[in-house]
C-alpha positions as CSV (number, residue, x, y, z in Angstrom):
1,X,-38.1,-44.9,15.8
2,X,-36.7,-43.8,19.0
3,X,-36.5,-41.1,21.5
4,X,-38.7,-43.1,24.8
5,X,-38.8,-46.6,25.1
6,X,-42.2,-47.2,25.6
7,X,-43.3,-44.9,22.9
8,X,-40.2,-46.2,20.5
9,X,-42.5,-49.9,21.0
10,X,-45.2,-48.4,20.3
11,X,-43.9,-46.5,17.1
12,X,-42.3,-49.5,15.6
13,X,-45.3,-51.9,15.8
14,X,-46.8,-49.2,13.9
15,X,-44.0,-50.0,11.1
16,X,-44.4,-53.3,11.1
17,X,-48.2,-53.4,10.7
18,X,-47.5,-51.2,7.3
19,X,-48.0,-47.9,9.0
20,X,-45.8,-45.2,8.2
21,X,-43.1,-42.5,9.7
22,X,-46.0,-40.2,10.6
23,X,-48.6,-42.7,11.8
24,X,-46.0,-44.2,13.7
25,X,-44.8,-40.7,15.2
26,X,-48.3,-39.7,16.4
27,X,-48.9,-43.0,17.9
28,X,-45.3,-43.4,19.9
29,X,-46.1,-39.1,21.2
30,X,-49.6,-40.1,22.3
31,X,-48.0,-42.7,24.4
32,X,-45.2,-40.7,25.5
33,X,-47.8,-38.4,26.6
34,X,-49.4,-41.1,28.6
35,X,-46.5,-42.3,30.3
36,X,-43.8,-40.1,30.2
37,X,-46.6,-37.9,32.9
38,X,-44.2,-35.1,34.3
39,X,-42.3,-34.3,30.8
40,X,-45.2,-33.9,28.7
41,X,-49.1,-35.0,27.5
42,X,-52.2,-34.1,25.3
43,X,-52.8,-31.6,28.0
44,X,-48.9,-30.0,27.3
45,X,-48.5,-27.0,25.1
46,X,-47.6,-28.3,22.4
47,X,-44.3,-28.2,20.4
48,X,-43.2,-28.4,16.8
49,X,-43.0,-31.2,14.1
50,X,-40.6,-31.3,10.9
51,X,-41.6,-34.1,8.4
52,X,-39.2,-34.8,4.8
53,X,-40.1,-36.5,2.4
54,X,-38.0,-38.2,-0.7
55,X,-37.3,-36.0,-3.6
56,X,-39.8,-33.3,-1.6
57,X,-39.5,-30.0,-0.3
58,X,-39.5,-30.3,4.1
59,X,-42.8,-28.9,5.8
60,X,-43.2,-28.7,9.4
61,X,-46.2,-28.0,11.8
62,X,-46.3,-25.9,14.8
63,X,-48.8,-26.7,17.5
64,X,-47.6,-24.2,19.9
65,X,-50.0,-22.8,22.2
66,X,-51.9,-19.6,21.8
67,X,-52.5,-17.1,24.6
68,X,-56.1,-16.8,25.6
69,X,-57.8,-13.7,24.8
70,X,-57.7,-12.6,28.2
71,X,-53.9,-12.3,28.5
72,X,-53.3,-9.0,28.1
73,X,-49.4,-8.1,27.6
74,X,-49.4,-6.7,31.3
75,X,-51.5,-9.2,32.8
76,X,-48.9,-11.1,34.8
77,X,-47.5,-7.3,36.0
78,X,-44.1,-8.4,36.7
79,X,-41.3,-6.2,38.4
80,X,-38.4,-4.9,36.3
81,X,-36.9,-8.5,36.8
82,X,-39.7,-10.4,35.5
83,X,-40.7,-12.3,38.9
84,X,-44.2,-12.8,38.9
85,X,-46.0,-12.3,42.4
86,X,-46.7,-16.0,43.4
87,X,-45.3,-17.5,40.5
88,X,-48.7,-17.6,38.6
89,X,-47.6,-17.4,34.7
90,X,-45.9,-20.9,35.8
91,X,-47.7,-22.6,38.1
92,X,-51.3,-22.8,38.5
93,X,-54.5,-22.3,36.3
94,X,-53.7,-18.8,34.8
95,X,-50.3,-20.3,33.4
96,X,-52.0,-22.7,30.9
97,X,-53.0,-21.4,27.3
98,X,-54.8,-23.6,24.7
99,X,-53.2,-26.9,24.4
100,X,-51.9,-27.7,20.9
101,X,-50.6,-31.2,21.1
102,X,-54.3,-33.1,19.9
103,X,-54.4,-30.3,16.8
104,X,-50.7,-31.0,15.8
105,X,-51.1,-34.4,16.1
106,X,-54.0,-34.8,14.3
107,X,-52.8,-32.3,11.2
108,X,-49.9,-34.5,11.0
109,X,-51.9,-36.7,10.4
110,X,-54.4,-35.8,8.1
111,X,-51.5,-34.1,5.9
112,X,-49.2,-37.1,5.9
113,X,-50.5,-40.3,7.6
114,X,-52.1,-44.1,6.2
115,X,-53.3,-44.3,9.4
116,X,-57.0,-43.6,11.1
117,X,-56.7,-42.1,14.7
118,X,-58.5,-45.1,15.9
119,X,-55.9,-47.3,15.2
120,X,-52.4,-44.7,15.9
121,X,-54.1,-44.3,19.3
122,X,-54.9,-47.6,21.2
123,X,-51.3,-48.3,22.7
124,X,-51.8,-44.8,24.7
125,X,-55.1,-45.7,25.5
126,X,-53.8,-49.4,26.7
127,X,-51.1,-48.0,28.5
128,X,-53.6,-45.5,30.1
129,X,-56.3,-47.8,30.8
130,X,-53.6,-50.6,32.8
131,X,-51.3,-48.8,33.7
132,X,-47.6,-48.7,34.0
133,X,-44.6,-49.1,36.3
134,X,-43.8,-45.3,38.0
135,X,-40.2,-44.5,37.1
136,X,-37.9,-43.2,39.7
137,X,-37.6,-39.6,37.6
138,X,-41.7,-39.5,38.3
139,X,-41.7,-40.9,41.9
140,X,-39.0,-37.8,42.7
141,X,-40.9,-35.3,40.8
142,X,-44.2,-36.2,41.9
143,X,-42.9,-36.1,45.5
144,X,-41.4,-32.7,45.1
145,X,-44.9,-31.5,43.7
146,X,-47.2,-33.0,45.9
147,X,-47.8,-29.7,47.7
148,X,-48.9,-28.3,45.2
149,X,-51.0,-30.9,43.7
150,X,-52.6,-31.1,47.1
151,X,-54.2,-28.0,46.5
152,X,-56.3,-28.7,42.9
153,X,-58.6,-31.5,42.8
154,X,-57.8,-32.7,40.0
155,X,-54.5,-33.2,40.3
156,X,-55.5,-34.4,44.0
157,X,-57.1,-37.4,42.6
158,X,-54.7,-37.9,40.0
159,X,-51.6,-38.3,41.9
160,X,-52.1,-38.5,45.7
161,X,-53.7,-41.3,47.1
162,X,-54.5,-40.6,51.6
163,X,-52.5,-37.5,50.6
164,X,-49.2,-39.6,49.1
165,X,-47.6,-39.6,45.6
166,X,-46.9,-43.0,43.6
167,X,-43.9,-44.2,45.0
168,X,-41.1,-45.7,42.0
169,X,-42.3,-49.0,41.2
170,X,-46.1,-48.8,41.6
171,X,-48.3,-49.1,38.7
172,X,-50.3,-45.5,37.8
173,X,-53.3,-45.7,35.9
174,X,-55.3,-42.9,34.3
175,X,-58.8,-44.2,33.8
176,X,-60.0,-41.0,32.7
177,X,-57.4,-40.1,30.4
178,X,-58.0,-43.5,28.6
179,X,-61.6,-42.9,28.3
180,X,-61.0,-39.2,26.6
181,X,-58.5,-40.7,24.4
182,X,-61.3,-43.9,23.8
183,X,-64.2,-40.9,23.3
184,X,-61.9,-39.2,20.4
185,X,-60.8,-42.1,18.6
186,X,-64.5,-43.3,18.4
187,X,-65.2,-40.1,16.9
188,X,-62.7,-40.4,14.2
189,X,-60.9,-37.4,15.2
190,X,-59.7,-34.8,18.3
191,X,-62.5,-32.1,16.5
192,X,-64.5,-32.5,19.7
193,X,-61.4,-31.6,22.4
194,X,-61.5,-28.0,21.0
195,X,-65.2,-27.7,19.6
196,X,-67.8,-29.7,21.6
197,X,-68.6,-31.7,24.7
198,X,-65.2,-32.3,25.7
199,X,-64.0,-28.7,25.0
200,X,-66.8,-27.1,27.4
201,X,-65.7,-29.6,30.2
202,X,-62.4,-28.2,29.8
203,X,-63.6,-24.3,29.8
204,X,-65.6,-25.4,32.3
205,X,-62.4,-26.1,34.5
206,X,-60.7,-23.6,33.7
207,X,-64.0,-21.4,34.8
208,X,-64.4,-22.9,38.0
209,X,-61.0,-22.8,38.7
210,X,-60.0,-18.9,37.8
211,X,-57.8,-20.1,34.6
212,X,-58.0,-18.1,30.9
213,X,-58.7,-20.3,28.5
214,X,-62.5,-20.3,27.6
215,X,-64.8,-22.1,25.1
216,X,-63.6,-19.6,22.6
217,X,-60.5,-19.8,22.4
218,X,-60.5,-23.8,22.7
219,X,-62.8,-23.7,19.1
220,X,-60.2,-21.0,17.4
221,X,-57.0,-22.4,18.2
222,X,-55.5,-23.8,15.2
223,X,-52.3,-26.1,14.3
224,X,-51.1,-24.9,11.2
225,X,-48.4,-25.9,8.2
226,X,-45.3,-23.6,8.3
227,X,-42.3,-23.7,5.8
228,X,-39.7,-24.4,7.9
229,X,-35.8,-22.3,7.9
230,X,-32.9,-23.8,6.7
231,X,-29.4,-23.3,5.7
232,X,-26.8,-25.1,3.2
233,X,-23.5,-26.2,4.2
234,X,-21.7,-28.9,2.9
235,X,-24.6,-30.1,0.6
236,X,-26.6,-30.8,3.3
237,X,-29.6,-28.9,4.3
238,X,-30.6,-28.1,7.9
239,X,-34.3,-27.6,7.9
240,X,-35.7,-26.5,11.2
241,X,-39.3,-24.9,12.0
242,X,-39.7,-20.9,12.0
243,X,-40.3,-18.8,15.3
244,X,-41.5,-19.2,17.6
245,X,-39.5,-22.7,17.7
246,X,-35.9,-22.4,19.1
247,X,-34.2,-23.3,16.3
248,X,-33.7,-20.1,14.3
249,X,-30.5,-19.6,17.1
250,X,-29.1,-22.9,15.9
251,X,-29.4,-21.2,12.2
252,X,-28.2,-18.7,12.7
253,X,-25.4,-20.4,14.5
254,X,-24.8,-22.6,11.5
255,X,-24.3,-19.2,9.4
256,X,-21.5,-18.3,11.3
257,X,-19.4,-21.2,11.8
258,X,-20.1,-21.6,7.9
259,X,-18.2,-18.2,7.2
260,X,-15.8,-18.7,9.9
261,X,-15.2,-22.2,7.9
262,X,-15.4,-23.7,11.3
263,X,-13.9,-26.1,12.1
264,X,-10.6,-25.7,9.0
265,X,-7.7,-26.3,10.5
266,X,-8.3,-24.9,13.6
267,X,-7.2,-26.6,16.7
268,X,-8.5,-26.5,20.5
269,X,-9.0,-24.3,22.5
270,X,-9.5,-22.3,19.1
271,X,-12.4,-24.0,17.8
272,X,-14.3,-23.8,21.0
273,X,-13.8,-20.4,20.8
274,X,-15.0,-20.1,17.8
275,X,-18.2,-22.1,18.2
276,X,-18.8,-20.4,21.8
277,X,-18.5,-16.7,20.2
278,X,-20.8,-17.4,17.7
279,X,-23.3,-19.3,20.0
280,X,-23.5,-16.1,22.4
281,X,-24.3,-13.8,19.9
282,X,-26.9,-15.8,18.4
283,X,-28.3,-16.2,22.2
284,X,-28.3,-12.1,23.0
285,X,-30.3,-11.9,19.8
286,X,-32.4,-14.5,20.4
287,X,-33.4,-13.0,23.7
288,X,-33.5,-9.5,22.2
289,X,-35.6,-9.9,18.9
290,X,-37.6,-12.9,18.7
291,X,-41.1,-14.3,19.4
292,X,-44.1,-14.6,17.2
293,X,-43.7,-13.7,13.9
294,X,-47.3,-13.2,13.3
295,X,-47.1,-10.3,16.4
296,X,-43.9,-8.3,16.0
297,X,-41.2,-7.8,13.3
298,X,-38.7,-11.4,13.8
299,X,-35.6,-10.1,11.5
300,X,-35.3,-13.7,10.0
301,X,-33.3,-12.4,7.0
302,X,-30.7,-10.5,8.1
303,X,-30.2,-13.0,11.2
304,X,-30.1,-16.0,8.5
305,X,-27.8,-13.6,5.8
306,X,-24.3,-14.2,4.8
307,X,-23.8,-10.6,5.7
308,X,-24.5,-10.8,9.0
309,X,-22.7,-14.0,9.3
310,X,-19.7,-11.8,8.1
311,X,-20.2,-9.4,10.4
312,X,-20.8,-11.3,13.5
313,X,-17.4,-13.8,12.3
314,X,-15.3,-10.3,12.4
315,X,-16.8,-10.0,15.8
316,X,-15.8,-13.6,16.6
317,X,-12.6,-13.1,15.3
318,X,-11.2,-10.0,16.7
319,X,-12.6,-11.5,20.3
320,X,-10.0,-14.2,19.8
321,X,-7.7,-12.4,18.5
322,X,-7.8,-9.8,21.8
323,X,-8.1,-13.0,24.1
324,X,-11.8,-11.4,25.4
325,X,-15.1,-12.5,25.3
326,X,-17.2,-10.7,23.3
327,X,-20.0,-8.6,25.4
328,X,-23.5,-10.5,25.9
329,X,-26.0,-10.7,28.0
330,X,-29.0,-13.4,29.1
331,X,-32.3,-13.7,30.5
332,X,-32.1,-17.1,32.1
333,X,-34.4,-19.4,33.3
334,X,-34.2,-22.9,35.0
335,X,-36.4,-24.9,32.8
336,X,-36.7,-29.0,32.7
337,X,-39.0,-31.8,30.9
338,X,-39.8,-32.3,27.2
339,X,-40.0,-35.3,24.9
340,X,-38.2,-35.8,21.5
341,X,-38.8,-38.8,19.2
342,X,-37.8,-39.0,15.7
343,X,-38.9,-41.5,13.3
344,X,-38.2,-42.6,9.5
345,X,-39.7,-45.3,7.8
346,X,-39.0,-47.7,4.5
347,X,-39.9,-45.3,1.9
348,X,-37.5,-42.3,3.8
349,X,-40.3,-40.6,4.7
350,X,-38.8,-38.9,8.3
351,X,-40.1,-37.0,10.9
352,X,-38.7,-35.6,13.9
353,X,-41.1,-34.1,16.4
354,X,-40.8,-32.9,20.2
355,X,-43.3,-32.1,22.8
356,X,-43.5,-30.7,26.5
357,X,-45.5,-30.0,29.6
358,X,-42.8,-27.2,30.0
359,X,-41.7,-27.7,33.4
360,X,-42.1,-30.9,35.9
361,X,-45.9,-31.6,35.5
362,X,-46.3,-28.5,33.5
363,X,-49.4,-26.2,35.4
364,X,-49.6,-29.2,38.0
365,X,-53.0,-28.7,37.5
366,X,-55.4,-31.3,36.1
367,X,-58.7,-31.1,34.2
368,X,-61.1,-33.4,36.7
369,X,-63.2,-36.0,35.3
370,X,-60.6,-36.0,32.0
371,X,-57.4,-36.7,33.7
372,X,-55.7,-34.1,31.5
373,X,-52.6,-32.4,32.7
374,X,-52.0,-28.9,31.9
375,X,-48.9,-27.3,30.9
376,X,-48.0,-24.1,31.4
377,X,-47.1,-22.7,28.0
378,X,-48.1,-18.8,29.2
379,X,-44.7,-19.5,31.3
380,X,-42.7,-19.3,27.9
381,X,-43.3,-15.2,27.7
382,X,-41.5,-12.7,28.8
383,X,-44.2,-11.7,31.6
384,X,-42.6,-8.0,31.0
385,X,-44.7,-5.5,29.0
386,X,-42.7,-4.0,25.5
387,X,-40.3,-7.3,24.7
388,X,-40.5,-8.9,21.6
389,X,-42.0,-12.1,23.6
390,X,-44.3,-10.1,26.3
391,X,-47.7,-11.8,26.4
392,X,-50.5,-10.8,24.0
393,X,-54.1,-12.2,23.4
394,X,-54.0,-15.2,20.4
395,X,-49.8,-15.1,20.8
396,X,-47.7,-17.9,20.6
397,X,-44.9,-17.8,23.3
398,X,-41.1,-18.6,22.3
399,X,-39.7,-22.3,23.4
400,X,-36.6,-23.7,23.0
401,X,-37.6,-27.1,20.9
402,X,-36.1,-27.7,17.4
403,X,-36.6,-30.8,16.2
404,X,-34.5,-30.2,13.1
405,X,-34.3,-32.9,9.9
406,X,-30.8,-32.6,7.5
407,X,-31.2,-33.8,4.1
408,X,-29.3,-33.8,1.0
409,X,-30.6,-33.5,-2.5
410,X,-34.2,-33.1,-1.1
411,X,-33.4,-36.8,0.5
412,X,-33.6,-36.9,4.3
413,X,-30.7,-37.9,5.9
414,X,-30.5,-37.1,10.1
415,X,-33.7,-36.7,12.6
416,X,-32.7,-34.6,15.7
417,X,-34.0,-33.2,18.5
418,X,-33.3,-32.6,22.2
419,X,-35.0,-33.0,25.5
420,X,-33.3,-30.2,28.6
421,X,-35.2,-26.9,28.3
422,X,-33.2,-23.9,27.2
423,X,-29.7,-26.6,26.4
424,X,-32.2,-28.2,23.4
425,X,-31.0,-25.6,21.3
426,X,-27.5,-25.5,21.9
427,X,-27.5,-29.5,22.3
428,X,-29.1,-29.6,18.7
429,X,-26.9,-27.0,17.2
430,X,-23.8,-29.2,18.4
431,X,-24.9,-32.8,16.9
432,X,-25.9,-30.9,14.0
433,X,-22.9,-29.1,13.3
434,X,-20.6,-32.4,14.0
435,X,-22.5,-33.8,11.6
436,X,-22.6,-31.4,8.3
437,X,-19.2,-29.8,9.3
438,X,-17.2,-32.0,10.5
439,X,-18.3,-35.1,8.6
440,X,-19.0,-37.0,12.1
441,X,-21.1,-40.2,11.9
442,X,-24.6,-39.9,13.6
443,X,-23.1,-41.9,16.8
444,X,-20.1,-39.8,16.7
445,X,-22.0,-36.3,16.3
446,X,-24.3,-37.0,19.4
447,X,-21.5,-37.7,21.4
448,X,-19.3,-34.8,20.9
449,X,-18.7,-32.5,23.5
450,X,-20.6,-30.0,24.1
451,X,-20.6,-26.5,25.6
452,X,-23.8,-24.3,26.8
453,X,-24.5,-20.8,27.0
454,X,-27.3,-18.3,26.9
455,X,-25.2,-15.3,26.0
456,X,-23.1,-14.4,29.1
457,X,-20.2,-15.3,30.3
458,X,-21.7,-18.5,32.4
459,X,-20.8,-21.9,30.2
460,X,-21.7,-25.3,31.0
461,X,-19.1,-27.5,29.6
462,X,-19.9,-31.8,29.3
463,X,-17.2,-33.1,32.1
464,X,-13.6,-33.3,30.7
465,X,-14.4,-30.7,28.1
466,X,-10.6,-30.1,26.5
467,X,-11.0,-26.5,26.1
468,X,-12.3,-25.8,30.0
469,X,-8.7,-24.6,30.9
470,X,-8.7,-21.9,28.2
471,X,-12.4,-20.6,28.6
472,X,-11.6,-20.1,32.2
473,X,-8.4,-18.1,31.4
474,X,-10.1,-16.1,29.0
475,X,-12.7,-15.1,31.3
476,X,-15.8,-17.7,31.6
477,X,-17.2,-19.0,34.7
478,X,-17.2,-22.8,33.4
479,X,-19.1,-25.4,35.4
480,X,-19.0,-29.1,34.6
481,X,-22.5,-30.7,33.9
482,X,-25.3,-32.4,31.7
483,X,-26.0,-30.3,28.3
484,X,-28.9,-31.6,27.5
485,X,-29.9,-35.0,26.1
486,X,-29.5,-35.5,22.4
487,X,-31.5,-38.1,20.1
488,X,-30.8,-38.4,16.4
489,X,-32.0,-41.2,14.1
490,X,-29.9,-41.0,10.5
491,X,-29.6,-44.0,8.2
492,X,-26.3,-45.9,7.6
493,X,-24.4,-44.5,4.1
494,X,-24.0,-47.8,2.3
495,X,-26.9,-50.4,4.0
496,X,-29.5,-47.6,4.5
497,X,-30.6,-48.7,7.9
498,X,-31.7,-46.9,10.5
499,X,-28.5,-45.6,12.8
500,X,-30.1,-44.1,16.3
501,X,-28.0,-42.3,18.8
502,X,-28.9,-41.0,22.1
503,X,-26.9,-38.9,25.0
């Protein structure tokens, strides 16, 4: 188990009491979501899961949020950039859709656990209940959203005390939170946070305080079993969950540097070159064609095909071969937050799963009387009418998580994910790729370098990248900084034991 310390504790004791890979998954998030407070929370918007198990075809479940039915696609009415007049698709009550992290959570669950949800949750409701020490990562954030939490009373009580935020070092509790958590595991199940007592308070809130999300949409909102993408190379298969998770770019990715038969004898700067060609046309379609599959046409096929991986290596190729980037383009964002963990127990049976408030603190707005956090999953449209990811009612905006598994033979072999906002994809196409490509150990294919891009000519290089010389000379604007921070959890080739890596 591993991906947060606290929740990694949590997740193993699970293990040892006979638990397995998915009780002890659920058990480490809902701690993570209790102490890891600005990165993510049962109050976040959710995420994706991937479990694989021995001999078994991979599943995953998405628990992305859902647009309320009052988000209309020009709701937000954003200019031809797609700023929002005071920020309000990010920040604030109208930015928070249904929260999909209990549903998730509990489908895992049901599908896949040994567990009760009595037991998985009492270490978040411990850690809740008395507290914890405040990291220096939540003192600074905090501090930097204090304004704003000064201005909802929920958050008010929460997090400011005579007007101040927890300084690094004290101990936060969350009294409330530990009682919700208490209320549901009493009750056998989270049934009651989207249909019942709890789920009015909650529409309630959002009533009182001019958000979207009503009783109705709390009761219809569904997590729901998807069969996840994946490609061959190697004989390994990289399994992934569909739009609107992020990893359909590292796919697609994948299917290129297969036909390019990245990385051959290629040498650097040439095999940067190679990878980073490939990467940006995967990003310009990204941002061009996909969102929800279940509201507009995602061309999964042809973006997953071995023709188009043809035709987007001659692309690849003849920009090499000319010494010029090939054209691209990119929508970008600052994003930060997100939790990964991955998980895998005796029997093999792996999960890798990853979770966010979006954001620091998500919404920064808080559910009072429930200490529940809101994150601000309508932030993930395009708050621009006529895009493929352009709000609509019941919609389920594109993220960047991927927690990916690799097997081989239908046997799990590699858990990965990636915490960093839009670098998660490009941080999980690079471990992944050192890994089925190039034969890298699990250690050795989190550590290699890394490059990051969103289509255009800006690229974000780890510090001492070999090729930066080169990728300037060609034409990028190359900055030195992190890309991204990569957890895998594999199992050793000849004892079988778990092998984690993190950076």
């Amino acid at each position: 188990m591993n991906g947060h310390p606290q929740a990694a504790v949590a997740g193993n004791e699970v293990l040892a009491a006979g638990g397995n890979a998915v009780d002890a998954i659920v058990a480490a998030a809902l701690v993570a979501g209790v102490v890891a407070v600005p990165l993510t929370g049962i109050g976040g918007y959710g995420g994706h899961l991937v479990v694989s198990r021995p001999g078994q075809r991979a599943t995953a479940i998405d628990f992305n949020t859902a647009a309320p039915a009052a988000l209309t696609p020009n709701f937000y009415q954003a200019d031809e950039s797609g700023a929002v007049k005071d920020n309000v698709n990010a920040v604030g009550w109208k930015a928070v859709g249904v929260p999909g992290v209990l549903a998730g959570l509990q489908l895992a669950l049901d599908r896949f656990g040994s567990k009760p949800l009595a037991e998985v949750v009492k270490p978040a409701v411990v850690f809740a209940r008395d507290g914890f020490p405040v990291s220096k990562m939540f003192a600074s954030a905090a501090k930097a959203a204090a304004p704003r939490f000064a201005r909802d009373a929920g958050s008010t009580k929460l997090f400011l005390k005579d007007g101040e935020p927890p300084a690094a070092g004290a101990t936060f509790k969350n009294p409330e939170l530990a009682t919700l958590l208490q209320t549901l595991a009493d009750r056998g199940s989270v049934a009651t946070f989207y249909k019942g007592d709890i789920a009015d308070r909650i529409a309630a809130s959002f009533r009182k305080n001019g958000g979207l999300v009503t009783a109705v949409d709390l009761a219809t909102y569904r997590a729901r079993e998807v069969a996840p993408l994946s490609v061959e190379w190697n004989g390994f298969t990289v399994h992934t969950p569909p739009p609107s998770a992020g990893g359909l770019t590292v796919l697609q990715t994948l299917a290129t540097l297969k036909s390019l038969g990245w990385p051959g004898r290629s040498t650097e700067p040439e095999r940067t070159r190679m990878y980073l060609e490939a990467l940006r046309v995967a990003w310009t379609d990204r941002l061009e064609l996909l969102g929800d599959p279940a509201h507009t046409d995602v061309p999964v096929k042809r973006l997953l095909s071995e023709e188009y991986a043809r035709q987007t290596t001659d692309r690849v190729r003849a920009a090499i071969k000319s010494g010029k980037p090939i054209e691209g383009r990119t929508d970008r964002r600052s994003d930060a937050g997100t939790i990964h963990l991955n998980a895998v127990d005796t029997s093999g049976l792996t999960v890798a799963l990853t979770f966010t408030h979006g954001e620091y603190f998500g919404a920064q707005v808080t559910v009072d009387g429930l200490g529940l956090l809101l994150g601000h999953g309508l932030s993930r449209f395009d708050p621009r009418t006529g895009r493929t990811n352009s709000p609509a009612p019941g919609k389920r905006p594109l993220h960047n998580m991927c927690p990916t598994v690799v097997t081989r033979t239908d046997n799990p072999v590699l858990a990965v994910g990636a915490i960093g906002g839009r670098r998660i994809v490009n941080a999980v196409l690079r471990g992944v790729a050192g890994f089925v490509a190039e034969g890298l150990s699990v250690p050795d294919a989190v550590a290699a370098p890394r490059v990051h891009t969103e289509g255009d000519l800006a690229v974000l290089t780890a510090p001492k990248h070999p090729a930066v010389d080169h990728l300037k000379a060609v034409g990028y604007r190359v900055t030195a900084g992190a890309v991204a921070t990569l957890t895998a959890l594999g199992r050793d080739a000849t004892t079988g034991t778990p092998q984690p890596a993190v950076r």
